[in-house]
N, C-alpha and C positions, 0 to 999 in steps of 0.2 A: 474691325476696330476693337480694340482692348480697350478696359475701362476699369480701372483700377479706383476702387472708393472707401476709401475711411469711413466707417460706420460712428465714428466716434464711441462711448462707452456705455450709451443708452438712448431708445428712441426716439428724445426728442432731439437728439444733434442731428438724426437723418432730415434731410431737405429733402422737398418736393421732386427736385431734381432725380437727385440718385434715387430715390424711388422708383420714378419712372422709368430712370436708366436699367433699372432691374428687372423691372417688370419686362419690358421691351426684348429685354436680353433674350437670343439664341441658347445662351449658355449664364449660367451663372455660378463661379468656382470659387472655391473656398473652405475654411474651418467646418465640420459637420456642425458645432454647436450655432453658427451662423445661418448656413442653410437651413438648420430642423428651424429655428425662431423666424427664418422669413417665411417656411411654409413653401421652400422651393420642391416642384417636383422633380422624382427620378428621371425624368424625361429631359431636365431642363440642369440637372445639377450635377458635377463636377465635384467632390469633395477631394480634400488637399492628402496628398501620400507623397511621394517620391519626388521629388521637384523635377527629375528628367521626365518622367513620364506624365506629371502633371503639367509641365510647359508644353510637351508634345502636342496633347491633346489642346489646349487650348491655341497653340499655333496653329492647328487643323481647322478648330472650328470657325476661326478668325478670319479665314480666309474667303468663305460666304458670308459670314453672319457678323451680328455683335458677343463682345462677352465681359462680363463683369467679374472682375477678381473681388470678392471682399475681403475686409481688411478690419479689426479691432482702431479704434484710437485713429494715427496719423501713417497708413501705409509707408511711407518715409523715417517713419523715428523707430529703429527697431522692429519696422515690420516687413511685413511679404512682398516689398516694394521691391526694396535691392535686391532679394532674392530675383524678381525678375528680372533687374536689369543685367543675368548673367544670362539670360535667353533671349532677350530681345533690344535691340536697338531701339534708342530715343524715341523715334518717332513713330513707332507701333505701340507706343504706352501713351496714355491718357488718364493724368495722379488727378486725385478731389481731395485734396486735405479735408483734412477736419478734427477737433479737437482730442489730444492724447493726453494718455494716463497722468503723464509728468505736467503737463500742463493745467489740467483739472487738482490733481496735488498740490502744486504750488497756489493755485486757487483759494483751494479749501485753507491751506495754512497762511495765507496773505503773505507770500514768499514771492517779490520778483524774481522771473527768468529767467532774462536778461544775458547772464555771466553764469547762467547755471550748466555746470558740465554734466552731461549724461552719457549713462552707459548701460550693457546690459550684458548680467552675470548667468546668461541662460546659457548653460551648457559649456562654461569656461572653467577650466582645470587649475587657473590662477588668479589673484587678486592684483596682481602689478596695471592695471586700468584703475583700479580704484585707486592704490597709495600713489600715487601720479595726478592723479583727481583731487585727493587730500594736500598733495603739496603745493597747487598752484589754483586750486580753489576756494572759496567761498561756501556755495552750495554743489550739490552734489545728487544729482539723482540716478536711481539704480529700478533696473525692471529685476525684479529675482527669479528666483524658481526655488524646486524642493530641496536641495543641496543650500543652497546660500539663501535661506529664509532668513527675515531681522535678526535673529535670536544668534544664530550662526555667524553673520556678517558683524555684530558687536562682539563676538567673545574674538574673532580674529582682531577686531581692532583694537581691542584691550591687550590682547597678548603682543601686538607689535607694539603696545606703549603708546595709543595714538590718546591725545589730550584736547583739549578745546574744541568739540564736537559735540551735538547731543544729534538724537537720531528722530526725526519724524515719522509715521508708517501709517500711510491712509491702505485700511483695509475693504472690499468691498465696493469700490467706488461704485457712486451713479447707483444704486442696489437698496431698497431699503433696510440691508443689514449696515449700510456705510458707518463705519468706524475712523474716528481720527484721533492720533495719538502721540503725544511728545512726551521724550525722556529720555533720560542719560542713558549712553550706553553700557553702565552697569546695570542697568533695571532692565537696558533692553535684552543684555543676554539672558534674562530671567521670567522671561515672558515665550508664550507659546501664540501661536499666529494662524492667522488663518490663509490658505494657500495663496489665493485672489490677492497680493498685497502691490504697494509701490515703498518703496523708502526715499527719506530726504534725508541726508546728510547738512547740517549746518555749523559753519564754525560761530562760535560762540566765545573765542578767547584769540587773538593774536601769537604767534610766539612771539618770547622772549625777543627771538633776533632773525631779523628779515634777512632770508636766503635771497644770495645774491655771489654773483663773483668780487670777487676781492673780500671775503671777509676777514676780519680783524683777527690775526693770529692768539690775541689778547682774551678774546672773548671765549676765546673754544676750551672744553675741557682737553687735556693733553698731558704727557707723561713726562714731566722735567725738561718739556721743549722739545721733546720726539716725536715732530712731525714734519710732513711737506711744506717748506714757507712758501708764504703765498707768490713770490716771484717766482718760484718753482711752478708750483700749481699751475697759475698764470699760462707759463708758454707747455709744460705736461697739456695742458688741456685742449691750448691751442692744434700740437700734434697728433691729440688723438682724433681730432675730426668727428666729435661725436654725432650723430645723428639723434634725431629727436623721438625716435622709438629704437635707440640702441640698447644693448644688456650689455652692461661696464662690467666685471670683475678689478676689483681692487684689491690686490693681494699686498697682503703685509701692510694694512692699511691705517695703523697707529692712531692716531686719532681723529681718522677718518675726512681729511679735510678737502680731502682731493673728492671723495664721494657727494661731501653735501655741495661743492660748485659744480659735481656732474648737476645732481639734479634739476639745480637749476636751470639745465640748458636741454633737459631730455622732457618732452611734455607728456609722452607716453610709455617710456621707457622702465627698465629699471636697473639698479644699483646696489651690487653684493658688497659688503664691504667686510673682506674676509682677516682676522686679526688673533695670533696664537695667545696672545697673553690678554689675562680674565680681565687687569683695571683697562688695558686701551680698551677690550671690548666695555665697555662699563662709560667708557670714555664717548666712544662713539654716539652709545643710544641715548647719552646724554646732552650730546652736540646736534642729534635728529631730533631730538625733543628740542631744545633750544632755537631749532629753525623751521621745525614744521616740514624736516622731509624727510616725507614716511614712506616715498618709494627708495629710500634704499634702508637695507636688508643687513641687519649687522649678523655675523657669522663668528663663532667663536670657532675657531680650528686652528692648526698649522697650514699654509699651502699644501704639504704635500698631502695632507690628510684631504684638505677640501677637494683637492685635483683628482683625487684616489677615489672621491665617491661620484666620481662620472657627472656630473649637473649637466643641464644643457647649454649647448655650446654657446660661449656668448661675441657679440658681434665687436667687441671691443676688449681690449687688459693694459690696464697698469700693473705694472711689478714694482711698485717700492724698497721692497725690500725680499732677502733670498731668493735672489736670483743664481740657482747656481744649475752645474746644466743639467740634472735628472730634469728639476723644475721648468727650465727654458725649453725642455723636448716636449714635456706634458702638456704646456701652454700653448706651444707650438702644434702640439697633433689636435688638441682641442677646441685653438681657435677658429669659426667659420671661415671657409674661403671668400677670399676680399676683406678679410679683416683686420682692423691697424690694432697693434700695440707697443706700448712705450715702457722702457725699463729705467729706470734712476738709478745710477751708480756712482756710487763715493770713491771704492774704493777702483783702484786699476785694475785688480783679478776680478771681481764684477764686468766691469767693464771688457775684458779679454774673454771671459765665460759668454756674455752676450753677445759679444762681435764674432764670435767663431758659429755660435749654434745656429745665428743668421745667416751667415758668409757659407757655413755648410748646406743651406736650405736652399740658396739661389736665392733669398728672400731681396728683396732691394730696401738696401741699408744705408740710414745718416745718422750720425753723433755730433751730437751738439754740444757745446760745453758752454754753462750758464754760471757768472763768478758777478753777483751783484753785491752793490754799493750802497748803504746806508746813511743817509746825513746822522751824525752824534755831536751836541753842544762841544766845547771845546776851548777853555781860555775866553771864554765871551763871543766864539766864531763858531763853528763849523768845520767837525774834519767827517772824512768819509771812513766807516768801517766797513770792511770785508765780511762776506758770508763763505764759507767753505763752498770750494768751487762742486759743481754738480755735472756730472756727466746724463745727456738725457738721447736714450738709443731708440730712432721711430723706424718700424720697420709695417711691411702690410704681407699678408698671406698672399700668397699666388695662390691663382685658382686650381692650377696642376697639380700644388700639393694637397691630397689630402688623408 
């Protein structure tokens, strides 16, 4: 029998229970700083190293005996839980909740749960969990480490422009060093921390304008009208099938409008919104500011410059705009296999540049043509005015090519 227990954050959250379950224990396995404080002996203790070889032994001993896994906080939230469940099947585990960091945090600051998204920045090489977190949450909590300490995590969120936030940071929990602290994320990049932390992220300000599909062409900052209308958008989005932890590239992304109705539909994902001229980009983080989605990524470049610096591959691409074939081939060797993207084309030699660099790839090819109708007043009635008709190319990566 396995027996996996949340020590929660300080002694008095152990129950009579798991005590005994511990004591009893054949084995009892876990963090050194665990074992030295229960006083387990070398005879009886198991400390945590290599997870292969740390499952091994405890699937040995399992087999006569009991064994207790310890676990900080709530084995399930962030901790050594899931790590097991890649060694062992359901029913050879046996979880003890009990209460965690984020739990106790939102405590201390009288912050409901509830809708609280949590994540954890331990040993992650990127922030697209968080601004994903930022766009479609409330509160927000983060387990850190030494790379993404408070001070760290606000200067990123100031340099992406993120607005209506202040940052929480219980330090020490359950310890009599326990510290609790609120403040804006400009104060927070300016503070030094101590390792032991949790942070809460809380919004404190609404945007201006609620992300959502269909938004009001009206509302968005934009460049004389140089953008995707939202009847475009609309069925573009529809094709590209996005999944909810997809990586969009948006090239040639003008003022960005196709981006902020990704986000709305990606809950984990994220969204480059890559744009050569300096006001659309200006345009863009102005339009992310406005709606509160800070998972997507404004990029000042040209396509071929942004293509040219290798990023990694994304599982999705709008092409907007220059579409011509160096760029259709780059997009093409770039994109992940099983990957769909969609090109928008005005003009017919767009349209013939696209249709050929697919038609050459075996890729499995539809064109669409989208020519919509707007009611305009008229004499006291109603007539309908035309929008310039749009050509829209969906195709998907075979898996063969890559």
């Amino acid at each position: 029998m396995i027996h996996v227990l949340g020590l929660g954050l300080c002694p008095v959250h152990r129950s009579p229970e798991a005590l005994n379950l511990i004591r009893s224990a054949d084995l009892v396995a876990g963090g050194r700083r665990l074992l030295d404080e229960l006083g387990i002996t070398e005879d009886r203790r198991l400390a945590l190293g290599s997870m292969d070889e740390f499952a091994a032994r405890i699937r040995d001993r399992a087999q006569d005996g009991n064994v207790c896994v310890l676990a900080d906080g709530d084995p399930l939230l962030y901790g050594i839980g899931a790590s097991l469940q890649r060694f062992f099947a359901p029913h050879e585990l046996t979880f003890h909740p009990n209460v965690s960091a984020m739990q106790t945090a939102c405590a201390r600051f009288g912050l409901p749960w509830h809708d609280c998204q949590t994540l954890s920045l331990h040993g992650r090489s990127d922030l697209a969990p968080l601004y994903a977190a930022l766009s479609h949450g409330s509160l927000v909590a983060m387990y850190t480490d030494q790379q993404h300490s408070p001070d760290a995590i606000a200067e990123l969120l100031l340099e992406r422009g993120v607005k209506g936030w202040r940052m929480h940071v219980a330090e020490n929990l359950c310890s009599p060093e326990e510290k609790l602290t609120t403040l804006t994320l400009a104060e927070a990049a300016q503070r030094h921390w101590h390792a032991l932390n949790l942070v809460l992220l809380e919004r404190t300000e609404a945007p201006p304008l609620t992300l959502e599909l269909g938004l009001d062409d009206g509302a968005l900052a934009h460049d004389q009208g140089l953008m995707t209308k939202q009847p475009v958008r609309a069925f573009a989005l529809s094709l590209l099938r996005l999944t909810p932890d997809a990586t969009l590239w948006d090239l040639g992304a003008g003022s960005g409008a196709v981006s902020l109705e990704a986000a709305r539909l990606l809950g984990k994902g994220q969204v480059v919104a890559v744009e050569r001229q300096p006001e659309r980009v200006a345009h863009i983080r102005q339009n992310v500011a406005r709606t509160g989605a800070w998972l997507v990524e404004a990029v000042h470049a040209s396509v071929e410059e942004f293509l040219d610096s290798h990023p990694s591959p994304p599982t999705h691409i709008f092409l907007g705009g220059g579409a011509s074939a160096p760029v259709l081939a780059q997009c093409a060797a770039l994109l992940s296999p099983g990957g769909r993207m969609v090109v928008a084309a005005v003009l017919l030699s767009t349209l013939e540049a696209a249709r050929a660099a697919f038609t050459q790839r075996g890729w499995p090819l539809t064109v669409h043509q989208l020519m919509h109708h707007a009611s305009s007043p008229l004499g006291g009635d109603l007539r309908l005015v035309p929008s310039n008709p749009v050509f829209l190319l969906e195709t998907q990566k075979t898996s063969s090519d890559t």
